[in-house]
N, C-alpha and C positions, 0 to 999 in steps of 0.2 A: 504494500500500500504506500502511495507516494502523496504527502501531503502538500501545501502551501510553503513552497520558500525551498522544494526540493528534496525536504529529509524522507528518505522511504525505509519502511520499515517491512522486513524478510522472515518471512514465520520460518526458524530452524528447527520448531520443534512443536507439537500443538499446543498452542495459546501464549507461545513465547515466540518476540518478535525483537529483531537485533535491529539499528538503523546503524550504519557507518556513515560517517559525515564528514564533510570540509570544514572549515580549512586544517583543522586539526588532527583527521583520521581517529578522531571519537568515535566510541560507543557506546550508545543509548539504547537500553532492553526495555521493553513493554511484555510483562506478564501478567494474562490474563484470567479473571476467576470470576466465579457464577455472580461475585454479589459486590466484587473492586478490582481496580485494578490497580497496578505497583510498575512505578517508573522508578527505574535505574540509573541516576543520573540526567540532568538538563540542562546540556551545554553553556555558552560562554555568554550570550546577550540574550536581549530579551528579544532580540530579532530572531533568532538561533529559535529562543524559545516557544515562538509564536509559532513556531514554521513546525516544531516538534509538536504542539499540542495540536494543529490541527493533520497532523499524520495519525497521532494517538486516536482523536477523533474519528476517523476515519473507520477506524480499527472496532474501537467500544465505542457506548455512550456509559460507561459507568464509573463512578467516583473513583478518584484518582488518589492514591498517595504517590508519596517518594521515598526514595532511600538514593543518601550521595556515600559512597564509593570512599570517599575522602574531601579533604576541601580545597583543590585548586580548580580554580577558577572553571576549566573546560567541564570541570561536573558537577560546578553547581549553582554555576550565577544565574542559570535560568530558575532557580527553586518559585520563585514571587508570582511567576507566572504559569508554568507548569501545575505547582500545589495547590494554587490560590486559597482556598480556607484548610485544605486538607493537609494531612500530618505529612512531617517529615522527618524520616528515622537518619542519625549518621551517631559517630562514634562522639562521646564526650571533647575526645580533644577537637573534632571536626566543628563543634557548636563551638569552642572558644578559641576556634583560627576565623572564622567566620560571625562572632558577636562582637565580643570587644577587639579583636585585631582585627575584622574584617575592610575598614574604610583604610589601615594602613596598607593590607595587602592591596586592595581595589588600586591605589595611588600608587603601589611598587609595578603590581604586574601591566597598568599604562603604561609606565614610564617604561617598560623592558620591552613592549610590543609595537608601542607609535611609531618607531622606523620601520621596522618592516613590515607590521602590519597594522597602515593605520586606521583602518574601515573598524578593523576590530575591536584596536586600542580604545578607538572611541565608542562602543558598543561595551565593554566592560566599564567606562567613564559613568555613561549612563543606570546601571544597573543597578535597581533598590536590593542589596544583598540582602537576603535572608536565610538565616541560619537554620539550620534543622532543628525540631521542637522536642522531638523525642529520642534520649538518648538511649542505644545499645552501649552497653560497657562490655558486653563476652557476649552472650546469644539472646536471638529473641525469635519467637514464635510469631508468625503470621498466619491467620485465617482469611482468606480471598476470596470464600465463599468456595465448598467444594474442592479448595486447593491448598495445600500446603505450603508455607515458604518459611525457610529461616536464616536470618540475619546472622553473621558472624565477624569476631574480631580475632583474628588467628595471630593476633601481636603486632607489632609495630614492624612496619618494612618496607614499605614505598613514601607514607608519612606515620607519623603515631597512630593514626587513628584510621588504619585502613577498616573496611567491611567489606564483605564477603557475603553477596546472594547466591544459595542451593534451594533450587526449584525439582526436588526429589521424582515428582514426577515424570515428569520431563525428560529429566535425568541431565539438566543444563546447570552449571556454575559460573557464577558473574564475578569476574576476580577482581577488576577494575586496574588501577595500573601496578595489581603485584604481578600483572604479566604484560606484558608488552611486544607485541605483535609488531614484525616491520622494521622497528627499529630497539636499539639497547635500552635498558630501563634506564627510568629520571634517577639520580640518587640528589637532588637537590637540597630535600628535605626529609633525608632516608634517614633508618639506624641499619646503614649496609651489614653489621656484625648480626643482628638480629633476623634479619627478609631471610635466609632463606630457610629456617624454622618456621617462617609466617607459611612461605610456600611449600614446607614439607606438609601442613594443616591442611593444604588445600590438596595435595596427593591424597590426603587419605581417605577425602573425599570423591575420590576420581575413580568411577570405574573405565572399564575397558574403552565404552564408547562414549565417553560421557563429552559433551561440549561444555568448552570454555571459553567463554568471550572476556577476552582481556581489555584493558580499557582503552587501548588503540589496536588497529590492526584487524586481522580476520580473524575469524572465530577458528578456533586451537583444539586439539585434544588431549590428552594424557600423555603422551610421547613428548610433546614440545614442553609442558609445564617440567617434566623430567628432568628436558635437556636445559631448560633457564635455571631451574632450581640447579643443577651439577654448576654449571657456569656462577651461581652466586654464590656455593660451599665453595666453589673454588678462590672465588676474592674475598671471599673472608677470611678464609687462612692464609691467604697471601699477604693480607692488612695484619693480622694476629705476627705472623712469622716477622714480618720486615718493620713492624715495631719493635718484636723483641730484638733483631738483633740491630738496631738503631737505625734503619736506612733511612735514605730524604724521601721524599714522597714522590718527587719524579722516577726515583728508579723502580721504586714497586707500580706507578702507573704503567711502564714500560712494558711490565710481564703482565699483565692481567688476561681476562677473557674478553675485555669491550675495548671501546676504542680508548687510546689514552687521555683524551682528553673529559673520556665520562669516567675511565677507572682512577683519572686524578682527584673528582670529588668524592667518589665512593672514598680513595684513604684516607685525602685529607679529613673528612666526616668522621672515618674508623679510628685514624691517631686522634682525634680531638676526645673518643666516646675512652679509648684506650688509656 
């Protein structure tokens, strides 16, 4: 189903529907239950957002929640307009990136996007950020009417407060950006020593065929979550080793699994936590 403003949303599964979008290679899940329905994340403007709700429209006509993923910006500055009265689940630290810091981040992530992308820059500008209401700290149950979902925090690892949606039936897991599809993961605002314990949590919810929509990129399965998980126990003990035996932080970026220029924040992050 393709809505208003381009965003189309791909049923990969019955009553779960992935949208992949520009400019950022997001993704937004719509799953769907006899009595609500649960949006996974609402991209970066409220332009974005508009264009998403009338795809979801398209889809259902029935009440909507959310759940954000985490809190930058691509999943969740459309929450105001997406939610509009209805609930919004994310992790504790995701309501206090997004309550009292969120007009600082709103005025950092401008300032980091106006040259190259100013259309956008200026659509984050605009956006009434609102924080998610209801907070998950470790798991929460959802009833969707006839459907089951459950929320999880598998630890700190892409930011503090990642969530993790399992749609049991389905047999669909929404990782958000503890996987990352296309390209290396963010460590911006990582605990690198920690993610890949977050992603061992989400293995052990993985069966054989199970899909995974990571939070950019194509939808993944158990083999690829595997092989980022192998590639993040590996720069963790690469960060752990080359602290211990004093190195500078350019030489351990040098050996890593990603490119150097993302394994230089993963250490500098891993020496600061070490």
């Amino acid at each position: 189903m393709t809505g208003a403003g381009g965003v189309r949303l791909r049923e990969i599964a019955a009553g779960v529907f992935v949208a992949r979008t520009d400019p950022l290679d997001v993704n937004v899940t719509l799953v769907v239950g006899d009595a609500t329905a649960l949006v996974v994340d609402t991209l970066s403007t409220e332009e974005q957002a508009r264009a998403l709700l009338a795809a979801v429209r398209a889809v259902t006509d029935r009440p909507l929640a959310v759940v954000n993923t985490h809190f930058h910006f691509d999943h969740c500055f459309g929450n105001a307009v997406v939610a509009a009265g209805g609930p919004v689940y994310g992790h504790p630290a995701t309501i206090d990136e997004l309550g009292a810091r969120g007009p600082a981040w709103q005025r950092r992530w401008h300032g980091e996007w106006v040259d190259t992308h100013p259309d956008l820059a200026a659509g984050l500008a605009a956006v009434t950020v609102r924080a998610p209401d209801h907070p998950v700290r470790e798991t929460e149950a959802l009833d969707l009417g006839g459907r089951g979902v459950t929320l999880s925090h598998p630890g700190p690892g892409h930011t503090p407060g990642d969530l993790v949606v399992h749609i049991p039936d389905a047999d669909v897991l929404v990782a958000g950006d503890l996987i990352e599809e296309g390209n290396p993961p963010d460590f911006t605002d990582a605990s690198p020593l920690d993610w890949p314990e977050a992603v061992a949590a989400l293995l052990r919810a993985c069966g054989p065929a199970t899909k995974v929509v990571p939070g950019h990129g194509a939808v993944v399965g158990r083999e690829f979550v595997s092989r980022q998980h192998a590639d993040l126990a590996r720069l963790d003990w690469l960060i752990r080793d080359a602290h211990a035996d004093g190195a500078t932080v350019e030489s351990a970026a040098s050996r890593g699994p990603f490119p150097p220029s993302v394994t230089r924040v993963a250490v500098t992050r891993g020496f600061a936590a070490l």
